[in-house]
TORKOL-4160 file (C-alpha; in steps of 0.2 Angstrom, whole numbers, padded with zeros to 4 digits, m for minus):
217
<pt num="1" X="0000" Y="0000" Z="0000"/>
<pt num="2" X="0006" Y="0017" Z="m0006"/>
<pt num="3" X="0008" Y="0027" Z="0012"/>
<pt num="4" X="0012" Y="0041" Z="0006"/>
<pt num="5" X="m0004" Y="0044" Z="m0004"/>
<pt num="6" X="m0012" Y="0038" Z="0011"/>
<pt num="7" X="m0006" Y="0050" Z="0022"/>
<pt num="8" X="m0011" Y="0064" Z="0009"/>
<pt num="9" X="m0026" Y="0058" Z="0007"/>
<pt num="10" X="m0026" Y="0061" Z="0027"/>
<pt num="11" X="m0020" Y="0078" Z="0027"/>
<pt num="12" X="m0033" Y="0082" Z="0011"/>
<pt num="13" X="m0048" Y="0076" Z="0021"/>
<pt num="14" X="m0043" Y="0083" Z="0037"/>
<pt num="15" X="m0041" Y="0101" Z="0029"/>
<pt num="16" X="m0055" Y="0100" Z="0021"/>
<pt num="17" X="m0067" Y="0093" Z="0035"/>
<pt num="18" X="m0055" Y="0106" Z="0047"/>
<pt num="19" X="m0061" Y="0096" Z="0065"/>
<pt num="20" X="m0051" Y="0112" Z="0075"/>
<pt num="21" X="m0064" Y="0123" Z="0065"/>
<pt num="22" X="m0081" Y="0112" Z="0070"/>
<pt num="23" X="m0075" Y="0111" Z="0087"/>
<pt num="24" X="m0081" Y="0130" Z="0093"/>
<pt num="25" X="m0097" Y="0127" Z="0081"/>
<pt num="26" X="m0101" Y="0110" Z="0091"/>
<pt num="27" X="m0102" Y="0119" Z="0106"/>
<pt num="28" X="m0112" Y="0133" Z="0102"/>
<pt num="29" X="m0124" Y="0123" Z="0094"/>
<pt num="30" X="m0124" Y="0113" Z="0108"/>
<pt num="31" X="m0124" Y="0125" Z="0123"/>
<pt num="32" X="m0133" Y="0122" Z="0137"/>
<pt num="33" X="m0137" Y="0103" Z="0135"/>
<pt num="34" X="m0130" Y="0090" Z="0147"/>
<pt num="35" X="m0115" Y="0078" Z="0142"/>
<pt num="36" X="m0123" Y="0063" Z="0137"/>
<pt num="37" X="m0137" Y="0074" Z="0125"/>
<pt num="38" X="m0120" Y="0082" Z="0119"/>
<pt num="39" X="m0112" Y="0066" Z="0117"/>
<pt num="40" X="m0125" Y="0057" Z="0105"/>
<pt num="41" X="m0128" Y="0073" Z="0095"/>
<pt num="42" X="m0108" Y="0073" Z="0090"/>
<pt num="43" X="m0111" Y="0051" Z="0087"/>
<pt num="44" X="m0125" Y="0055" Z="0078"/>
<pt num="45" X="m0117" Y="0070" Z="0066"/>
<pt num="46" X="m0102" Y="0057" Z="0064"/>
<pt num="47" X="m0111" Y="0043" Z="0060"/>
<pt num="48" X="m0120" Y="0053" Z="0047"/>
<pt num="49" X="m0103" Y="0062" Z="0039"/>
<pt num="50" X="m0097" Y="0043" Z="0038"/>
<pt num="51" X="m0110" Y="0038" Z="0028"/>
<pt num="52" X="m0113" Y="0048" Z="0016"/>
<pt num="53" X="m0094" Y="0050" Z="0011"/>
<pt num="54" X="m0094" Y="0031" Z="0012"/>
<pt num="55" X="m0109" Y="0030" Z="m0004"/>
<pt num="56" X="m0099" Y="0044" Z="m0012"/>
<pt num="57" X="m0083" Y="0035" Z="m0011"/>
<pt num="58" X="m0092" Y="0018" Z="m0016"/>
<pt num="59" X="m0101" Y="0025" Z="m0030"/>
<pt num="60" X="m0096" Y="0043" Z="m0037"/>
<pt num="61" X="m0086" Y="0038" Z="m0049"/>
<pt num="62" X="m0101" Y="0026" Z="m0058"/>
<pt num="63" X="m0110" Y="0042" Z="m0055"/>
<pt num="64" X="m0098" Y="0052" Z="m0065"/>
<pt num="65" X="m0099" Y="0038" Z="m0078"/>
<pt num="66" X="m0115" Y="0035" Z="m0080"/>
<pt num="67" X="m0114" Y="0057" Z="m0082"/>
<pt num="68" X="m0102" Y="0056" Z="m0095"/>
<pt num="69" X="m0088" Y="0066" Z="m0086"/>
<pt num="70" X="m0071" Y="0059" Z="m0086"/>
<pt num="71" X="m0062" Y="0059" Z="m0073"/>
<pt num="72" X="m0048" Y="0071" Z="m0077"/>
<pt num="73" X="m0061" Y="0083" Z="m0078"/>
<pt num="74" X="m0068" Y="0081" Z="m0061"/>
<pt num="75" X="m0050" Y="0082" Z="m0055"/>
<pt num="76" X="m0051" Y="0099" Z="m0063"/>
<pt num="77" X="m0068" Y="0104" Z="m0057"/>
<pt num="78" X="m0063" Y="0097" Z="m0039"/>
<pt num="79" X="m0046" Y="0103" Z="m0038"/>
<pt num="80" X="m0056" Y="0121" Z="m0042"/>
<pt num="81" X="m0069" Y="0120" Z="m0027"/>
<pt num="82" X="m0055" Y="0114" Z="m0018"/>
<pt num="83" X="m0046" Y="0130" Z="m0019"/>
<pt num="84" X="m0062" Y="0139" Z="m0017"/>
<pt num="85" X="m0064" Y="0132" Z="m0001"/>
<pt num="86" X="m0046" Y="0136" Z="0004"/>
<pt num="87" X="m0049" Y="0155" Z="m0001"/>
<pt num="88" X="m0062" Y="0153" Z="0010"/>
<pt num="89" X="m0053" Y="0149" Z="0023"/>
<pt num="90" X="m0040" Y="0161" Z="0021"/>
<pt num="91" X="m0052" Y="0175" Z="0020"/>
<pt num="92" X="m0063" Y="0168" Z="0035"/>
<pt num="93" X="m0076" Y="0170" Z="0023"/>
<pt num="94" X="m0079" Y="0148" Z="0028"/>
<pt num="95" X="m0079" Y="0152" Z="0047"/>
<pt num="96" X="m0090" Y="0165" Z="0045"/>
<pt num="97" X="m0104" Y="0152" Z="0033"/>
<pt num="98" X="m0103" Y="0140" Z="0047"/>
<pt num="99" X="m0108" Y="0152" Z="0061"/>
<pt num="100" X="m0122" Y="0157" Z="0051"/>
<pt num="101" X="m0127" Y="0142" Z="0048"/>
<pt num="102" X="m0126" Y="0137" Z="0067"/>
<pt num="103" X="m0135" Y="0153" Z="0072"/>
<pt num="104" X="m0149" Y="0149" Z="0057"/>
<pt num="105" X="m0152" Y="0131" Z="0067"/>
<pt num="106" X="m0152" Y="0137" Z="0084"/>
<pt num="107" X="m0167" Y="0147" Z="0082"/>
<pt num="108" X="m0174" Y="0135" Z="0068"/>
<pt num="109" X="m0190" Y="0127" Z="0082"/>
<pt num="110" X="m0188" Y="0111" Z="0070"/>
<pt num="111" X="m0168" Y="0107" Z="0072"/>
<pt num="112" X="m0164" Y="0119" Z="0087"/>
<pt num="113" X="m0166" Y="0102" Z="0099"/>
<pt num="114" X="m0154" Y="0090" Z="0085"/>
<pt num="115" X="m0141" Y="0098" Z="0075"/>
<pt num="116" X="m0132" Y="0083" Z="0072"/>
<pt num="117" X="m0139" Y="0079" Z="0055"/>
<pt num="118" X="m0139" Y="0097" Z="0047"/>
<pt num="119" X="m0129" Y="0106" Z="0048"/>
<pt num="120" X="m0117" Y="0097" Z="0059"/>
<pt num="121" X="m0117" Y="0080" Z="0048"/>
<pt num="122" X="m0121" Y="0087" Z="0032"/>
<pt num="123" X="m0112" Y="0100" Z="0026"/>
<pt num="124" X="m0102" Y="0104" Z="0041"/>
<pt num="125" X="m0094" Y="0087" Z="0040"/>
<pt num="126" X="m0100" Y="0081" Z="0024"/>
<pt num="127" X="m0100" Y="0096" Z="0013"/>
<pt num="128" X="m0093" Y="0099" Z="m0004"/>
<pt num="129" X="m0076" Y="0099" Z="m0004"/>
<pt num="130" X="m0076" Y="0082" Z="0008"/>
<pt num="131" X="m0087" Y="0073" Z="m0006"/>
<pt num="132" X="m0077" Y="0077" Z="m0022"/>
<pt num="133" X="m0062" Y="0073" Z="m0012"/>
<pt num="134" X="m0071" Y="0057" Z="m0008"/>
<pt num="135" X="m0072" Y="0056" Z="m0025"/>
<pt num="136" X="m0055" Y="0061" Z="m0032"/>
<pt num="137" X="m0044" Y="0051" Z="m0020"/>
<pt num="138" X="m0054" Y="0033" Z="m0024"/>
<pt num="139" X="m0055" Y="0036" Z="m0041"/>
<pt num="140" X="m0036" Y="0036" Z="m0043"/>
<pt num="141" X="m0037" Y="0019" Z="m0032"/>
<pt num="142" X="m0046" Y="0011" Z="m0047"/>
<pt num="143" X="m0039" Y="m0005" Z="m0049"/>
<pt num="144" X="m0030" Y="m0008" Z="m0032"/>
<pt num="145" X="m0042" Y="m0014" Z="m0019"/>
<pt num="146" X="m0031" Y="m0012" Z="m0004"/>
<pt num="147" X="m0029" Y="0007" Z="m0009"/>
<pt num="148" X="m0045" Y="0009" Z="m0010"/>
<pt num="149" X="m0049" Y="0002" Z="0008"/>
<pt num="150" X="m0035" Y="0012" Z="0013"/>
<pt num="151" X="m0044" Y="0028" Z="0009"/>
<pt num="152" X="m0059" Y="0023" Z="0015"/>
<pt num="153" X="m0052" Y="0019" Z="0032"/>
<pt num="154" X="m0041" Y="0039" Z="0030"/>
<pt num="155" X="m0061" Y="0046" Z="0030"/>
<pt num="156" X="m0065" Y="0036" Z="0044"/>
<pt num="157" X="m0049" Y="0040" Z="0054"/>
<pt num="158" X="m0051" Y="0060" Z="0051"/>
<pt num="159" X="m0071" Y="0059" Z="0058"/>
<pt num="160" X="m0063" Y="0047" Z="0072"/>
<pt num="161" X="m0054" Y="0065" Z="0074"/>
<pt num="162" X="m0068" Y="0076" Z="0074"/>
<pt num="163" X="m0078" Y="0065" Z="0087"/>
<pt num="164" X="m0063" Y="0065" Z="0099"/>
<pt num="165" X="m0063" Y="0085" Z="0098"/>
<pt num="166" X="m0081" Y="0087" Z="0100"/>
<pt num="167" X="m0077" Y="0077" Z="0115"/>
<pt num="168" X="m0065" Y="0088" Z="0121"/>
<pt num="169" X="m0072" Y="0105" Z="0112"/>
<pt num="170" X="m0072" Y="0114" Z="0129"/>
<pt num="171" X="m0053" Y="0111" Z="0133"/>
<pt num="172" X="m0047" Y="0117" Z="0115"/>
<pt num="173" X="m0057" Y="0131" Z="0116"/>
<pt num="174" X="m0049" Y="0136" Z="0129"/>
<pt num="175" X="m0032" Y="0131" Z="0125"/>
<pt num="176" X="m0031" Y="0139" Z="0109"/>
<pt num="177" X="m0043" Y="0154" Z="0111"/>
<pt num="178" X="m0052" Y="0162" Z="0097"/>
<pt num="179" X="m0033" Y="0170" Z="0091"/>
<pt num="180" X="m0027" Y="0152" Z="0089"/>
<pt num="181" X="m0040" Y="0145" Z="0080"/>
<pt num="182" X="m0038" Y="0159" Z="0067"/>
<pt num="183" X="m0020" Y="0155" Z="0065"/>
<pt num="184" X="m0022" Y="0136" Z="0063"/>
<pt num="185" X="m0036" Y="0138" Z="0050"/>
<pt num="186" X="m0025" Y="0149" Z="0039"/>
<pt num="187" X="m0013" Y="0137" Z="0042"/>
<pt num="188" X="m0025" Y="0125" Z="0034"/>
<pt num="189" X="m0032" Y="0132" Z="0021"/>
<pt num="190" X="m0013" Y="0137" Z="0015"/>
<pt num="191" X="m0012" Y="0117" Z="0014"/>
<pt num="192" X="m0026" Y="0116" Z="0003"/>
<pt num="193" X="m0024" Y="0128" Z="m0008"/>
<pt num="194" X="m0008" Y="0119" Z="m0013"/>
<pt num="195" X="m0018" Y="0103" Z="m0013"/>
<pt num="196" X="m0030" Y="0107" Z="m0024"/>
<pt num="197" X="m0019" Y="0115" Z="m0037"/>
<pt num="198" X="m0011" Y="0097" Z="m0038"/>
<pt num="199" X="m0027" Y="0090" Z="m0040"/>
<pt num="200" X="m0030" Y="0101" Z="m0055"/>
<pt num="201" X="m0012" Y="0097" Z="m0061"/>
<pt num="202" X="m0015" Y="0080" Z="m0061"/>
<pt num="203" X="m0032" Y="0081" Z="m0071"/>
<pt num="204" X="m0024" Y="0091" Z="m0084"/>
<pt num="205" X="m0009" Y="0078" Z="m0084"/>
<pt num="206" X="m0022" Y="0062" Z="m0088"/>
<pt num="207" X="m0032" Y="0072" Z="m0099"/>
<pt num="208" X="m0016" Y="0073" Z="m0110"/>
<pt num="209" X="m0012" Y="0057" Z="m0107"/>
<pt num="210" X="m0029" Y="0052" Z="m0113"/>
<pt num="211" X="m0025" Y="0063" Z="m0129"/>
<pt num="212" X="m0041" Y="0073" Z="m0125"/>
<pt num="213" X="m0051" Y="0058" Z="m0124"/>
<pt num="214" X="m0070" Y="0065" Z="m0114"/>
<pt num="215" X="m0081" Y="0054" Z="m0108"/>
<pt num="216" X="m0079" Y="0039" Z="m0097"/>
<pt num="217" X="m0090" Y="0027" Z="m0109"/>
């Protein structure tokens, strides 16, 4: 198994999902309610993140077949939301969508009680740039099974990560402070910007490869 893609495909997820970011979301949308209602709401958002990244990683790439996008392209179009969400994260124009929409739940009657599916599950931790890096990352494990299980088990890993900090939400909070939370999400999206311009690099590498071939079938 190729470690090193692995362990990109662990830093790719991880920026993109951004657990140090969810954290202070968690806990606001969380405030007030005891431990053990705090506890199955982060399960429950987990859970749901896992699943629907799983059916994207299982079946997006039939998807973009039975569509008739190739693959390079999508590395393209990925690699381009990609650095979208890393402006986004420079600019702290991301930070800012995911208060609103924590704010927008907590005085939605019909949610305020259960954020764990929206927006905590979906698209907090299953958004837009986690699915097409779903995506992306298994498309290139096309032929080697043990790679593929590998990336699968990368996504796991990183919402392993984001159900351990909303375990401890409180304590990093603390520890980092709202300055330090800043610092490591520029940090981040710094890393991802330069992700996703290799993303878009490789596209255009298989498309010429390919000879310009389009469709997948």
């Amino acid at each position: 198994m190729d470690t090193a893609a692995l362990i990109t495909a662990f830093v790719a997820l991880f920026v993109v999902i951004d657990p140090i970011g969810l954290a202070p979301l968690y806990l606001a949308m969380t405030q007030g309610m005891s431990d053990a209602r705090r506890r199955a709401i982060g399960r429950r958002a987990c859970l749901v993140g896992v699943g629907v990244l799983t059916v994207f990683g299982f079946f997006g790439d039939s998807l973009l077949q039975f569509l008739g996008i190739s693959l390079s392209a999508f590395r393209v179009a990925g690699g381009i939301l990609l650095f979208l969400t890393a402006l986004d994260m420079l600019f702290e124009r991301r930070t800012k969508r995911r208060k609103d929409q924590a704010d927008h739940v907590q005085h939605d009657e019909d949610h305020r009680d259960d954020p764990s599916i929206f927006p905590l599950g979906i698209p907090l931790i299953a958004g837009p740039g986690a699915i097409a890096t779903m995506i992306l990352l298994t498309g290139q494990a096309e032929g080697d099974p043990a790679l593929y299980a590998g990336y699968m088990g990368v996504m796991v890993l990183v919402v392993l990560v984001v159900f351990a900090l909303f375990h401890i939400a409180p304590l990093l909070e603390r520890a980092l402070g709202e300055t330090g939370i800043l610092v490591v999400t520029r940090l981040l999206g710094m890393l991802l910007a330069a992700l996703s311009v290799q993303f878009v690099l490789d596209g255009i590498a298989g498309f010429m490869a390919q000879g310009g071939a389009a469709p997948l079938h």
